[in-house]
C-alpha positions as CSV (number, residue, x, y, z in Angstrom):
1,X,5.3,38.6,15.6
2,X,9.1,36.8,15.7
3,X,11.3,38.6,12.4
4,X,11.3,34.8,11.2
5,X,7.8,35.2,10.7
6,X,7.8,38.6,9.1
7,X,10.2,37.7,6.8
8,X,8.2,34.4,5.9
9,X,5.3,36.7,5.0
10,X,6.9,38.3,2.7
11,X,8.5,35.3,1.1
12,X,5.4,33.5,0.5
13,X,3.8,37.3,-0.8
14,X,6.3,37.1,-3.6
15,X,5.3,34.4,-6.1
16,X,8.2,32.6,-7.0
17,X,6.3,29.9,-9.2
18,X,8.9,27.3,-10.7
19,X,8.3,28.3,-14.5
20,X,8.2,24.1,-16.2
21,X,4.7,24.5,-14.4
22,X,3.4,27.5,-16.1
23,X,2.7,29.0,-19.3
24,X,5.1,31.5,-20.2
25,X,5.2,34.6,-19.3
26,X,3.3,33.9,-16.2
27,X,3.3,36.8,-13.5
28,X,4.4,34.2,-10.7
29,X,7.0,32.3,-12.8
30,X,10.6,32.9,-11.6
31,X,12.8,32.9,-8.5
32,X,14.1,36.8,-9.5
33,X,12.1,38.8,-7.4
34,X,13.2,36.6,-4.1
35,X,16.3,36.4,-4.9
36,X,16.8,40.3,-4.9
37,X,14.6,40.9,-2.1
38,X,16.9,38.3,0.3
39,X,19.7,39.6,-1.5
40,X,18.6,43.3,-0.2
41,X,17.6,41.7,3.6
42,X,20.8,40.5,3.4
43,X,23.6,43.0,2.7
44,X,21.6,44.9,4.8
45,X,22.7,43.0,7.5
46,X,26.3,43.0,6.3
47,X,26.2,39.5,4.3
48,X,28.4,39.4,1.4
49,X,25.6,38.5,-1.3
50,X,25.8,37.6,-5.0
51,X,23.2,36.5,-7.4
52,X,24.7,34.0,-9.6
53,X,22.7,33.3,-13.0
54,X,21.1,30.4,-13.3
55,X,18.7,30.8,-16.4
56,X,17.4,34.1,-17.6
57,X,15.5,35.6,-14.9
58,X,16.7,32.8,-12.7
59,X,19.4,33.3,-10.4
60,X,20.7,31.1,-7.5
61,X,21.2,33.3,-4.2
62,X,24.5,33.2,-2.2
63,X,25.1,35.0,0.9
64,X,28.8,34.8,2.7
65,X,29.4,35.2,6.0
66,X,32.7,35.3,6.6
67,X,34.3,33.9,10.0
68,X,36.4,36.2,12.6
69,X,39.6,34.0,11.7
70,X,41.0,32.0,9.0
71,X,38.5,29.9,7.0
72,X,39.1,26.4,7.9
73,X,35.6,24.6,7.6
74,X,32.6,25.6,5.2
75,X,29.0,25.0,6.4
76,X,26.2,25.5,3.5
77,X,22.7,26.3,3.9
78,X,20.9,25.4,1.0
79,X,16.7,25.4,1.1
80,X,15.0,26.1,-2.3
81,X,13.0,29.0,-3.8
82,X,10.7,27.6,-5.8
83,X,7.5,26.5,-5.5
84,X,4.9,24.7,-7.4
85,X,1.5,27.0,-8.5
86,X,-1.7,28.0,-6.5
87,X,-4.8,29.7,-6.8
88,X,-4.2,33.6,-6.4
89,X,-5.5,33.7,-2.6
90,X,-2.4,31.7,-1.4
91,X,0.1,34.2,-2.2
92,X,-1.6,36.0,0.6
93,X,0.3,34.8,4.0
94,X,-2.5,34.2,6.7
95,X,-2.2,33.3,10.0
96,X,-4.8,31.3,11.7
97,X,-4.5,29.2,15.1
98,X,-0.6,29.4,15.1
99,X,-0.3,28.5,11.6
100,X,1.2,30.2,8.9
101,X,-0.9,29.8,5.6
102,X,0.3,30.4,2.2
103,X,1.9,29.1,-1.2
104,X,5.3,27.8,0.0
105,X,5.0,28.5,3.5
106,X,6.0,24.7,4.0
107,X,8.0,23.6,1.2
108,X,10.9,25.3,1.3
109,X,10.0,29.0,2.4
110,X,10.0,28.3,5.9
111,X,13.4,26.7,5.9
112,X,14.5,29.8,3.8
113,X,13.5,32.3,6.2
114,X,14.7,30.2,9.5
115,X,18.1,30.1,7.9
116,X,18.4,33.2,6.4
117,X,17.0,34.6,9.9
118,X,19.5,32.5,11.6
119,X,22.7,34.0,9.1
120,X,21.4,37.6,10.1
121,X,21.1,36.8,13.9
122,X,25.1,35.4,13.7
123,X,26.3,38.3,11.5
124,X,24.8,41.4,14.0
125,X,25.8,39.2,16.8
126,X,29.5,38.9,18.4
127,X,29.2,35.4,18.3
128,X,29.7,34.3,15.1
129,X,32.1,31.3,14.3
130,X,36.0,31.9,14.3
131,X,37.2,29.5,12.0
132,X,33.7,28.5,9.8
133,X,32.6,30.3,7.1
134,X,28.7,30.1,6.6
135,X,27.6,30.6,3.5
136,X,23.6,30.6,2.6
137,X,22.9,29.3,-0.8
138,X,18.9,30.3,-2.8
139,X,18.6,27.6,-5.2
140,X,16.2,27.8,-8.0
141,X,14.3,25.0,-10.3
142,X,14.2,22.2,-7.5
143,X,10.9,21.4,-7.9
144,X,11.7,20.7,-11.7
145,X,15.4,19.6,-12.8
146,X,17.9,21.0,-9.8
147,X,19.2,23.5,-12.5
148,X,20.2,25.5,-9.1
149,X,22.0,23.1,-7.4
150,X,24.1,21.1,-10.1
151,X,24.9,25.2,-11.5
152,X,26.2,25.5,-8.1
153,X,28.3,22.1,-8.4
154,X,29.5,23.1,-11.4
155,X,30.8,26.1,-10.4
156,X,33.1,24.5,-7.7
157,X,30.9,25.0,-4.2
158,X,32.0,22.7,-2.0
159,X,31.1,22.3,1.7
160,X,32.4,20.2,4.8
161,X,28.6,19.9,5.4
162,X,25.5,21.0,3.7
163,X,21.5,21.2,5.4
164,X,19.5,21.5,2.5
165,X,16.1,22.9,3.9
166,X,13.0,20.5,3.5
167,X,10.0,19.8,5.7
168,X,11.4,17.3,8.0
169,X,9.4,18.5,11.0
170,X,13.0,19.2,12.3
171,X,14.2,15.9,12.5
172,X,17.8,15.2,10.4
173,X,17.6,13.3,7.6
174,X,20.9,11.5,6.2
175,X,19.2,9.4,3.4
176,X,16.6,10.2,0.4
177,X,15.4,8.0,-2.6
178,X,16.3,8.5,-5.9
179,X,14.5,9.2,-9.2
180,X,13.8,7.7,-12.5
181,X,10.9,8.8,-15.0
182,X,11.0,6.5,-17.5
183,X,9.3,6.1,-20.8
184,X,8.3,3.1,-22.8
185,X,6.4,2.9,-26.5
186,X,4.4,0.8,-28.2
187,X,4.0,0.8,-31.7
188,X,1.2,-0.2,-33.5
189,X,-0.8,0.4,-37.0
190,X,-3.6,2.9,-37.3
191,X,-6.8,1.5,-39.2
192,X,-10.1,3.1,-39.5
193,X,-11.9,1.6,-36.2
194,X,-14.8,0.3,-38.3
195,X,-12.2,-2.2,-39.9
196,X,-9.8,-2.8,-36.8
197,X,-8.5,-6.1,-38.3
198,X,-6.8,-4.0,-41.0
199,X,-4.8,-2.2,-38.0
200,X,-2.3,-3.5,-35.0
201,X,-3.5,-2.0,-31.7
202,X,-0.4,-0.4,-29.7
203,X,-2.4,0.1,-26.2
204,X,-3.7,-3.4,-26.5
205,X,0.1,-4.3,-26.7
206,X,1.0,-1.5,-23.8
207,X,-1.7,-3.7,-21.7
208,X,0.8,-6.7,-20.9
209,X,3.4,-3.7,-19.8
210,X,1.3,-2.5,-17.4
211,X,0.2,-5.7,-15.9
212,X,4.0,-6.7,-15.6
213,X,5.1,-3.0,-13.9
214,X,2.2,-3.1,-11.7
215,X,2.5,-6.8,-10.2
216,X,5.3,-8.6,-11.2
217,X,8.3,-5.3,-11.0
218,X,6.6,-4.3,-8.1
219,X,6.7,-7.5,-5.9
220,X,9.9,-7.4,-7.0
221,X,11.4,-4.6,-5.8
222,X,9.3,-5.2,-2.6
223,X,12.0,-7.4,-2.1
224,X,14.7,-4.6,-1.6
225,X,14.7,-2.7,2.1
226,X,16.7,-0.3,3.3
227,X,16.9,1.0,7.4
228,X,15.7,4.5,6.7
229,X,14.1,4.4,3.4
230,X,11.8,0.9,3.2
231,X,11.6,-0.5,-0.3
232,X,12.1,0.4,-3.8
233,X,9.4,1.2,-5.8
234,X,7.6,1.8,-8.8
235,X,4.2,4.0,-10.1
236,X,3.0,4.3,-13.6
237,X,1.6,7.6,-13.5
238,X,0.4,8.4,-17.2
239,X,-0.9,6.5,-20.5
240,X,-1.4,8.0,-23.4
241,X,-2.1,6.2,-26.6
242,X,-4.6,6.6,-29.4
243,X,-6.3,10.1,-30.8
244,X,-9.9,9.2,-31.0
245,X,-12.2,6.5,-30.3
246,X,-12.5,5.5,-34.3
247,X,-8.9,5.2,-34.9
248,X,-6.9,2.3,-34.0
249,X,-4.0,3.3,-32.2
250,X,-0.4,3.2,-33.5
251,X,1.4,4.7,-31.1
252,X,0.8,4.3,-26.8
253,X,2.9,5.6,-24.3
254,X,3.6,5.3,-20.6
255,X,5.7,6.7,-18.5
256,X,6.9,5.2,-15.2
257,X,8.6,6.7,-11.6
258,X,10.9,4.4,-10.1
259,X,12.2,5.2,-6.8
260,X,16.0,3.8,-6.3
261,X,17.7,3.2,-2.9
262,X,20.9,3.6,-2.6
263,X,23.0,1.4,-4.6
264,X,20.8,1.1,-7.3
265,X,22.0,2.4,-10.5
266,X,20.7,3.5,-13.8
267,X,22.0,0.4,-15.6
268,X,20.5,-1.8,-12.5
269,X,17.0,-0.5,-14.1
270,X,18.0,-0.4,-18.0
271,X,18.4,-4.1,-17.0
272,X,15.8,-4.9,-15.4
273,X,13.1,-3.3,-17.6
274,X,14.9,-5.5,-20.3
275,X,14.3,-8.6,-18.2
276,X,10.4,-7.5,-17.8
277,X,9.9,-6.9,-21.7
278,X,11.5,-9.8,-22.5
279,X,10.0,-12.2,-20.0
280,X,6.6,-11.3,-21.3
281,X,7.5,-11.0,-24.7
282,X,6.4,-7.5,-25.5
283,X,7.9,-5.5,-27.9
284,X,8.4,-1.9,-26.9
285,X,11.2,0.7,-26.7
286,X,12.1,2.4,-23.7
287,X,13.5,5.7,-22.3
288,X,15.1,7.7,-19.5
289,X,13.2,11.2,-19.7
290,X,14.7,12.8,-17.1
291,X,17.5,15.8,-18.2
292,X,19.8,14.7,-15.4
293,X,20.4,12.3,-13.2
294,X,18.6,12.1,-9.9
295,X,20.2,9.7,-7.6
296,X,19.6,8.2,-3.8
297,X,21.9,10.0,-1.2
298,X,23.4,8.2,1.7
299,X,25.3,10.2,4.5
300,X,27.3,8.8,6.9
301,X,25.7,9.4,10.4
302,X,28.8,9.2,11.8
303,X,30.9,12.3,9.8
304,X,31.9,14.9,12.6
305,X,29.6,17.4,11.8
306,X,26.6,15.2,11.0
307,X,26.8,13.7,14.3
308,X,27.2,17.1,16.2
309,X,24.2,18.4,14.5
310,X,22.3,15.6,15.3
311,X,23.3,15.6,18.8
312,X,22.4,19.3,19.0
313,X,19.0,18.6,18.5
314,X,19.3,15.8,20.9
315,X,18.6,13.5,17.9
316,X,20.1,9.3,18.7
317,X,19.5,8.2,15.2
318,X,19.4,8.9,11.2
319,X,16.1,9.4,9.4
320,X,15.4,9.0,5.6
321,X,13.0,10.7,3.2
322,X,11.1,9.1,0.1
323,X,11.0,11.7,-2.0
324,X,14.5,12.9,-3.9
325,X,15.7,17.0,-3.7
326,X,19.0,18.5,-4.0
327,X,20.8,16.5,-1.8
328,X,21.8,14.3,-3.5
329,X,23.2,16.7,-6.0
330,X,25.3,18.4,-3.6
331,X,26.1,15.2,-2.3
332,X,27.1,13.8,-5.7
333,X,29.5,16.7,-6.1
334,X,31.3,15.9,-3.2
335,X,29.5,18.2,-0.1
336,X,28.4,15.9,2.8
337,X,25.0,16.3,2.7
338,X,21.8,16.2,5.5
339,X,17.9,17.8,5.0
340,X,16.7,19.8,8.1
341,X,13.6,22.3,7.9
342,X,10.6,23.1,9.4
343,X,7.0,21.9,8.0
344,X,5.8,18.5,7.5
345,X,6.1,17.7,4.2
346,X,2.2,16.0,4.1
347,X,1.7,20.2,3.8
348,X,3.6,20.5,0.7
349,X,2.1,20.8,-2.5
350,X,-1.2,21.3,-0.6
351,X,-4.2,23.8,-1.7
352,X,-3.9,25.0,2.1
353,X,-0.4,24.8,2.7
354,X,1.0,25.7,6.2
355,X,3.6,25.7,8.6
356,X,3.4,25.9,12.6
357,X,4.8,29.0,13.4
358,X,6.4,27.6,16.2
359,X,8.4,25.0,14.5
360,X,9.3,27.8,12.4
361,X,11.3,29.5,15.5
362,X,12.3,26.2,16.4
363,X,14.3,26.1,13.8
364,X,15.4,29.1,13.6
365,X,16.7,28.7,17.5
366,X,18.5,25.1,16.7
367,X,20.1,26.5,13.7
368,X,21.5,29.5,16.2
369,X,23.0,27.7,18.4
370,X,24.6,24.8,16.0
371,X,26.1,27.5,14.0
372,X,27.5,29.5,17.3
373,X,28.8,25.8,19.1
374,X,31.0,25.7,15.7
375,X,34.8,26.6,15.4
Protein backbone atom coordinates (compact mmCIF):
# COMPACT_ATOMS: atom_id res chain seq x y z
CA UNK A 1 0.00 0.00 0.00
CA UNK A 2 1.54 3.46 -1.74
CA UNK A 3 1.35 6.44 1.44
CA UNK A 4 -1.08 8.16 -1.22
CA UNK A 5 -3.38 5.45 -0.56
CA UNK A 6 -3.00 5.40 3.21
CA UNK A 7 -3.50 8.78 3.51
CA UNK A 8 -6.70 8.54 1.20
CA UNK A 9 -8.08 6.08 3.77
CA UNK A 10 -8.01 8.09 6.27
CA UNK A 11 -9.42 11.04 4.42
CA UNK A 12 -12.45 9.35 3.34
CA UNK A 13 -12.67 7.71 7.28
CA UNK A 14 -13.19 11.23 8.40
CA UNK A 15 -16.65 12.45 7.49
CA UNK A 16 -16.41 15.76 6.24
CA UNK A 17 -20.11 16.12 5.15
CA UNK A 18 -20.77 19.71 3.58
CA UNK A 19 -23.28 20.95 6.39
CA UNK A 20 -26.28 22.89 3.65
CA UNK A 21 -26.98 19.04 3.15
CA UNK A 22 -27.60 18.04 6.64
CA UNK A 23 -29.54 18.76 9.64
CA UNK A 24 -27.72 20.46 12.10
CA UNK A 25 -25.70 19.25 14.32
CA UNK A 26 -24.97 16.28 12.21
CA UNK A 27 -21.86 14.07 13.37
CA UNK A 28 -20.41 14.22 9.70
CA UNK A 29 -21.16 17.88 8.94
CA UNK A 30 -17.96 20.01 8.74
CA UNK A 31 -14.54 20.17 7.13
CA UNK A 32 -12.81 20.64 10.91
CA UNK A 33 -11.69 17.44 11.62
CA UNK A 34 -9.72 17.15 8.07
CA UNK A 35 -8.50 20.13 8.09
CA UNK A 36 -6.52 19.55 11.42
CA UNK A 37 -5.62 16.09 10.63
CA UNK A 38 -3.80 17.41 7.16
CA UNK A 39 -2.79 20.21 9.05
CA UNK A 40 -0.97 17.63 11.57
CA UNK A 41 0.37 15.37 8.29
CA UNK A 42 1.58 18.37 7.27
CA UNK A 43 3.79 20.28 9.73
CA UNK A 44 4.94 17.06 10.35
CA UNK A 45 6.60 17.05 7.20
CA UNK A 46 7.83 20.62 7.74
CA UNK A 47 4.93 22.53 5.81
CA UNK A 48 4.18 25.82 7.10
CA UNK A 49 0.31 25.25 7.75
CA UNK A 50 -2.49 27.62 8.86
CA UNK A 51 -6.17 27.00 9.26
CA UNK A 52 -7.77 30.09 8.18
CA UNK A 53 -11.64 30.46 9.36
CA UNK A 54 -14.09 30.07 7.06
CA UNK A 55 -17.35 29.61 9.09
CA UNK A 56 -17.53 28.35 12.62
CA UNK A 57 -16.20 24.94 12.57
CA UNK A 58 -15.18 25.53 9.02
CA UNK A 59 -11.73 26.41 8.15
CA UNK A 60 -10.03 26.52 4.78
CA UNK A 61 -6.50 24.61 4.99
CA UNK A 62 -3.27 26.26 3.73
CA UNK A 63 0.04 24.69 3.65
CA UNK A 64 3.36 26.75 2.38
CA UNK A 65 6.12 25.35 1.05
CA UNK A 66 8.56 27.71 0.71
CA UNK A 67 11.23 27.65 -2.27
CA UNK A 68 15.22 27.37 -1.66
CA UNK A 69 15.53 31.01 -3.24
CA UNK A 70 13.62 34.04 -3.60
CA UNK A 71 9.90 33.71 -4.33
CA UNK A 72 9.34 34.61 -7.79
CA UNK A 73 6.31 32.46 -9.07
CA UNK A 74 3.35 30.99 -6.90
CA UNK A 75 1.77 27.66 -7.83
CA UNK A 76 -1.64 26.74 -5.93
CA UNK A 77 -3.11 23.57 -5.27
CA UNK A 78 -6.52 23.78 -4.47
CA UNK A 79 -8.89 20.33 -4.42
CA UNK A 80 -11.89 20.57 -2.01
CA UNK A 81 -12.91 18.92 1.40
CA UNK A 82 -16.18 18.54 1.19
CA UNK A 83 -18.34 16.04 0.26
CA UNK A 84 -21.98 15.50 -0.26
CA UNK A 85 -23.73 12.71 2.41
CA UNK A 86 -23.77 8.79 2.36
CA UNK A 87 -25.09 5.92 4.09
CA UNK A 88 -22.83 5.13 7.25
CA UNK A 89 -20.96 2.11 5.47
CA UNK A 90 -19.10 4.55 3.05
CA UNK A 91 -17.09 6.28 5.48
CA UNK A 92 -15.47 2.96 5.65
CA UNK A 93 -12.49 3.00 2.87
CA UNK A 94 -12.60 -0.46 1.08
CA UNK A 95 -10.53 -1.69 -1.37
CA UNK A 96 -11.72 -4.17 -3.92
CA UNK A 97 -10.18 -5.10 -7.43
CA UNK A 98 -7.72 -1.99 -7.40
CA UNK A 99 -10.39 0.34 -6.46
CA UNK A 100 -10.62 2.47 -3.63
CA UNK A 101 -14.33 2.58 -2.27
CA UNK A 102 -15.63 5.20 -0.09
CA UNK A 103 -17.62 8.58 0.57
CA UNK A 104 -15.33 11.07 -1.33
CA UNK A 105 -12.81 8.87 -2.50
CA UNK A 106 -13.49 10.43 -6.07
CA UNK A 107 -14.75 13.74 -5.70
CA UNK A 108 -12.16 15.60 -4.34
CA UNK A 109 -10.37 13.24 -1.68
CA UNK A 110 -8.29 11.62 -4.08
CA UNK A 111 -7.02 14.84 -5.62
CA UNK A 112 -6.48 15.93 -1.85
CA UNK A 113 -4.27 13.22 -0.93
CA UNK A 114 -2.29 13.02 -4.45
CA UNK A 115 -1.43 16.65 -3.86
CA UNK A 116 -0.94 16.83 -0.38
CA UNK A 117 1.23 13.47 -0.95
CA UNK A 118 2.98 15.19 -3.71
CA UNK A 119 3.86 18.69 -1.30
CA UNK A 120 5.28 16.08 1.37
CA UNK A 121 7.33 14.18 -1.28
CA UNK A 122 9.01 17.82 -2.52
CA UNK A 123 9.47 19.14 1.07
CA UNK A 124 11.60 15.77 2.50
CA UNK A 125 13.09 15.74 -0.84
CA UNK A 126 16.29 17.95 -2.04
CA UNK A 127 14.53 18.80 -4.97
CA UNK A 128 12.11 21.16 -4.33
CA UNK A 129 11.74 24.26 -6.57
CA UNK A 130 14.32 27.31 -6.30
CA UNK A 131 12.41 30.14 -7.14
CA UNK A 132 8.36 28.75 -6.81
CA UNK A 133 6.63 28.79 -3.84
CA UNK A 134 3.95 25.89 -3.63
CA UNK A 135 1.37 26.47 -1.50
CA UNK A 136 -1.59 23.72 -0.99
CA UNK A 137 -4.89 25.25 -0.31
CA UNK A 138 -8.12 22.82 1.72
CA UNK A 139 -11.18 24.65 0.64
CA UNK A 140 -14.40 24.01 2.35
CA UNK A 141 -18.29 24.49 1.11
CA UNK A 142 -17.62 23.69 -2.69
CA UNK A 143 -20.20 21.45 -2.99
CA UNK A 144 -22.69 24.29 -1.74
CA UNK A 145 -21.70 28.12 -2.21
CA UNK A 146 -17.52 28.20 -2.68
CA UNK A 147 -17.51 29.99 0.81
CA UNK A 148 -13.77 28.50 0.79
CA UNK A 149 -12.60 29.75 -2.21
CA UNK A 150 -14.07 33.39 -2.66
CA UNK A 151 -12.86 33.63 1.53
CA UNK A 152 -9.53 32.84 0.06
CA UNK A 153 -10.05 35.57 -2.77
CA UNK A 154 -10.94 37.82 -0.48
CA UNK A 155 -8.17 37.58 1.53
CA UNK A 156 -5.65 38.41 -1.30
CA UNK A 157 -4.38 34.73 -2.52
CA UNK A 158 -3.17 35.09 -5.75
CA UNK A 159 -1.33 32.56 -7.91
CA UNK A 160 0.56 32.53 -11.31
CA UNK A 161 -1.36 29.24 -11.79
CA UNK A 162 -3.85 27.30 -9.84
CA UNK A 163 -4.93 23.11 -10.37
CA UNK A 164 -8.00 22.98 -8.56
CA UNK A 165 -8.42 19.15 -7.95
CA UNK A 166 -11.54 17.51 -9.64
CA UNK A 167 -12.14 14.05 -11.30
CA UNK A 168 -10.82 14.66 -14.66
CA UNK A 169 -9.38 11.15 -15.08
CA UNK A 170 -6.08 13.20 -15.33
CA UNK A 171 -6.66 15.00 -18.23
CA UNK A 172 -6.28 19.17 -17.99
CA UNK A 173 -9.16 21.04 -18.16
CA UNK A 174 -8.98 24.91 -19.11
CA UNK A 175 -12.76 25.59 -19.36
CA UNK A 176 -16.02 24.84 -17.09
CA UNK A 177 -19.68 26.01 -17.38
CA UNK A 178 -21.19 28.29 -15.36
CA UNK A 179 -24.21 28.34 -12.98
CA UNK A 180 -27.55 29.97 -12.63
CA UNK A 181 -30.52 28.63 -10.26
CA UNK A 182 -33.11 30.68 -10.99
CA UNK A 183 -36.57 31.05 -9.53
CA UNK A 184 -39.89 32.15 -11.11
CA UNK A 185 -43.53 32.59 -9.35
CA UNK A 186 -46.74 32.45 -10.17
CA UNK A 187 -49.46 33.95 -8.33
CA UNK A 188 -52.77 32.92 -8.23
CA UNK A 189 -56.03 32.97 -5.86
CA UNK A 190 -56.79 30.14 -3.44
CA UNK A 191 -60.65 28.95 -3.58
CA UNK A 192 -62.03 26.01 -1.95
CA UNK A 193 -61.49 23.20 -4.79
CA UNK A 194 -65.18 22.32 -4.74
CA UNK A 195 -65.80 25.95 -6.18
CA UNK A 196 -62.59 26.46 -8.41
CA UNK A 197 -64.27 29.15 -10.55
CA UNK A 198 -64.24 31.42 -7.36
CA UNK A 199 -60.22 30.93 -7.40
CA UNK A 200 -57.21 31.80 -10.19
CA UNK A 201 -55.02 28.62 -10.49
CA UNK A 202 -51.14 29.62 -10.27
CA UNK A 203 -49.70 26.14 -11.53
CA UNK A 204 -52.17 26.16 -14.32
CA UNK A 205 -50.51 29.59 -15.10
CA UNK A 206 -46.75 28.03 -14.25
CA UNK A 207 -47.91 25.38 -17.11
CA UNK A 208 -47.16 27.85 -20.20
CA UNK A 209 -43.55 28.46 -18.29
CA UNK A 210 -42.58 25.20 -18.38
CA UNK A 211 -43.65 24.40 -21.83
CA UNK A 212 -41.60 27.57 -23.01
CA UNK A 213 -38.26 26.57 -20.80
CA UNK A 214 -38.50 23.12 -21.79
CA UNK A 215 -38.90 23.66 -25.81
CA UNK A 216 -38.70 26.94 -26.95
CA UNK A 217 -35.34 28.32 -24.35
CA UNK A 218 -33.93 25.08 -24.90
CA UNK A 219 -33.76 24.92 -28.73
CA UNK A 220 -32.56 28.12 -28.27
CA UNK A 221 -29.65 27.86 -26.45
CA UNK A 222 -28.92 24.72 -28.52
CA UNK A 223 -27.96 27.18 -30.81
CA UNK A 224 -24.83 28.31 -28.73
CA UNK A 225 -21.53 25.97 -28.99
CA UNK A 226 -18.48 26.21 -27.59
CA UNK A 227 -14.98 23.89 -28.64
CA UNK A 228 -14.70 22.36 -25.14
CA UNK A 229 -17.85 22.80 -23.51
CA UNK A 230 -20.88 21.99 -26.35
CA UNK A 231 -24.04 24.09 -25.74
CA UNK A 232 -25.74 26.09 -23.27
CA UNK A 233 -28.32 24.70 -21.43
CA UNK A 234 -31.19 24.67 -19.27
CA UNK A 235 -33.14 21.91 -16.64
CA UNK A 236 -36.18 22.73 -14.53
CA UNK A 237 -35.45 20.67 -11.70
CA UNK A 238 -38.33 21.41 -9.05
CA UNK A 239 -42.22 22.62 -9.00
CA UNK A 240 -43.83 23.35 -6.22
CA UNK A 241 -47.23 24.89 -6.08
CA UNK A 242 -50.46 24.21 -4.26
CA UNK A 243 -50.82 22.62 -0.47
CA UNK A 244 -53.51 20.06 -0.95
CA UNK A 245 -55.54 18.57 -3.63
CA UNK A 246 -58.92 20.75 -2.40
CA UNK A 247 -57.28 24.02 -2.52
CA UNK A 248 -56.77 25.95 -5.51
CA UNK A 249 -53.38 27.08 -5.72
CA UNK A 250 -52.23 30.72 -5.22
CA UNK A 251 -48.86 30.52 -5.22
CA UNK A 252 -46.45 27.90 -7.74
CA UNK A 253 -42.96 27.87 -7.99
CA UNK A 254 -40.13 26.62 -10.09
CA UNK A 255 -36.80 26.82 -10.06
CA UNK A 256 -34.52 26.43 -13.08
CA UNK A 257 -30.40 25.54 -13.75
CA UNK A 258 -29.02 27.26 -16.54
CA UNK A 259 -25.71 26.41 -17.60
CA UNK A 260 -23.72 29.57 -19.20
CA UNK A 261 -20.63 29.33 -21.52
CA UNK A 262 -18.29 31.66 -21.41
CA UNK A 263 -19.45 35.00 -22.42
CA UNK A 264 -22.74 34.72 -21.16
CA UNK A 265 -23.65 37.03 -18.47
CA UNK A 266 -26.17 37.40 -15.82
CA UNK A 267 -27.95 40.20 -17.58
CA UNK A 268 -27.69 38.00 -20.97
CA UNK A 269 -30.32 35.60 -18.99
CA UNK A 270 -32.32 38.42 -16.91
CA UNK A 271 -33.06 39.25 -20.59
CA UNK A 272 -33.79 36.50 -22.00
CA UNK A 273 -36.12 35.07 -19.42
CA UNK A 274 -37.93 38.54 -19.98
CA UNK A 275 -38.19 37.83 -23.70
CA UNK A 276 -39.71 34.15 -22.86
CA UNK A 277 -42.45 35.62 -20.34
CA UNK A 278 -43.30 38.15 -22.44
CA UNK A 279 -43.48 36.26 -25.80
CA UNK A 280 -45.99 33.94 -24.20
CA UNK A 281 -47.66 36.42 -22.23
CA UNK A 282 -47.29 34.93 -18.78
CA UNK A 283 -47.20 36.87 -15.86
CA UNK A 284 -44.73 35.74 -13.32
CA UNK A 285 -41.86 37.17 -11.29
CA UNK A 286 -38.53 35.88 -11.33
CA UNK A 287 -35.24 35.38 -9.30
CA UNK A 288 -31.57 34.67 -9.02
CA UNK A 289 -31.34 32.27 -5.89
CA UNK A 290 -27.94 31.69 -5.88
CA UNK A 291 -25.81 33.69 -2.88
CA UNK A 292 -23.00 34.42 -5.31
CA UNK A 293 -22.13 34.43 -8.58
CA UNK A 294 -21.03 31.28 -10.29
CA UNK A 295 -19.59 32.06 -13.59
CA UNK A 296 -17.97 29.96 -16.85
CA UNK A 297 -14.09 29.96 -16.68
CA UNK A 298 -11.96 30.19 -19.77
CA UNK A 299 -8.05 29.70 -19.50
CA UNK A 300 -5.82 30.45 -21.99
CA UNK A 301 -4.14 27.19 -23.22
CA UNK A 302 -1.46 29.01 -24.22
CA UNK A 303 -0.24 30.94 -20.61
CA UNK A 304 3.36 29.56 -19.86
CA UNK A 305 2.60 27.40 -17.24
CA UNK A 306 -0.74 25.97 -18.61
CA UNK A 307 1.06 24.88 -21.51
CA UNK A 308 4.03 23.23 -19.59
CA UNK A 309 1.66 21.35 -17.46
CA UNK A 310 -0.10 20.14 -20.24
CA UNK A 311 2.87 19.15 -22.02
CA UNK A 312 4.07 17.30 -18.96
CA UNK A 313 1.40 14.99 -19.22
CA UNK A 314 2.05 14.78 -22.81
CA UNK A 315 -1.44 16.35 -23.22
CA UNK A 316 -1.82 18.33 -27.27
CA UNK A 317 -5.00 19.95 -26.48
CA UNK A 318 -7.47 21.75 -23.80
CA UNK A 319 -10.42 19.96 -22.32
CA UNK A 320 -13.64 21.42 -20.70
CA UNK A 321 -15.97 20.31 -17.91
CA UNK A 322 -19.90 20.77 -17.68
CA UNK A 323 -20.26 21.14 -14.35
CA UNK A 324 -19.06 24.62 -12.50
CA UNK A 325 -16.36 24.38 -9.17
CA UNK A 326 -14.08 26.76 -7.79
CA UNK A 327 -12.29 27.61 -10.69
CA UNK A 328 -13.86 29.96 -11.81
CA UNK A 329 -13.71 31.76 -8.51
CA UNK A 330 -10.12 31.65 -8.38
CA UNK A 331 -10.08 32.56 -11.79
CA UNK A 332 -12.40 35.49 -11.27
CA UNK A 333 -10.00 36.83 -8.67
CA UNK A 334 -7.35 37.05 -10.93
CA UNK A 335 -5.33 33.37 -10.47
CA UNK A 336 -4.91 31.55 -13.90
CA UNK A 337 -6.84 28.68 -13.37
CA UNK A 338 -6.88 24.72 -14.72
CA UNK A 339 -8.85 21.37 -12.99
CA UNK A 340 -6.53 18.26 -12.79
CA UNK A 341 -7.44 15.16 -10.35
CA UNK A 342 -7.80 11.74 -10.32
CA UNK A 343 -11.38 9.85 -10.59
CA UNK A 344 -13.98 10.10 -13.17
CA UNK A 345 -16.37 12.28 -12.16
CA UNK A 346 -19.41 9.66 -13.45
CA UNK A 347 -18.10 8.29 -9.70
CA UNK A 348 -18.98 11.38 -7.89
CA UNK A 349 -21.93 11.66 -5.98
CA UNK A 350 -22.39 7.90 -6.35
CA UNK A 351 -23.81 5.40 -3.53
CA UNK A 352 -20.52 3.34 -4.44
CA UNK A 353 -18.09 5.90 -5.09
CA UNK A 354 -14.55 4.95 -6.13
CA UNK A 355 -11.37 5.78 -7.46
CA UNK A 356 -8.64 3.51 -9.32
CA UNK A 357 -5.92 3.32 -7.09
CA UNK A 358 -3.67 3.53 -9.83
CA UNK A 359 -4.75 6.77 -11.23
CA UNK A 360 -4.51 7.80 -7.75
CA UNK A 361 -0.48 7.35 -7.94
CA UNK A 362 -0.69 8.60 -11.30
CA UNK A 363 -1.37 11.64 -10.16
CA UNK A 364 0.45 11.79 -7.48
CA UNK A 365 3.76 10.93 -9.91
CA UNK A 366 2.70 13.73 -12.61
CA UNK A 367 2.20 16.20 -10.00
CA UNK A 368 6.00 15.27 -8.69
CA UNK A 369 7.61 15.81 -11.48
CA UNK A 370 5.68 19.14 -12.79
CA UNK A 371 6.34 20.69 -9.50
CA UNK A 372 10.27 19.48 -9.53
CA UNK A 373 10.64 20.64 -13.65
CA UNK A 374 9.63 24.22 -12.12
CA UNK A 375 12.08 27.22 -11.31
Amino acid sequence: MTSTEKLLRALVALPSVNPAFLPAGHKHAGEQAIAEFLATVGARAGLDVELQPVQPGRPNLIARLAPRGTTKQRILLAPHLDTVPAADDQYTPTAKMGRLHGRGACDTKGSVAAMFSAMCELAHGDRRPAETEIIFAGLVDEESCQTGSRALVARGMKADLAIVGEPTKLSVLTAHKGNIWIRVETTGKAAHGATPQLGRNAVHAMAPIVEAFETDYRAQLAKRKHPLLGTATSNIGVIRGGTQANIVPGSCAVEIDRRTLPGETDADVTREVKELLKKHKVKAEFSFIKPGACLPMETDPGLPLVRHFMKSIGQAKPQGAQYYCDASVLSVGGTPSVIFGPGDIAQAHTADEWIELDQLERARRILVEFLHSLP
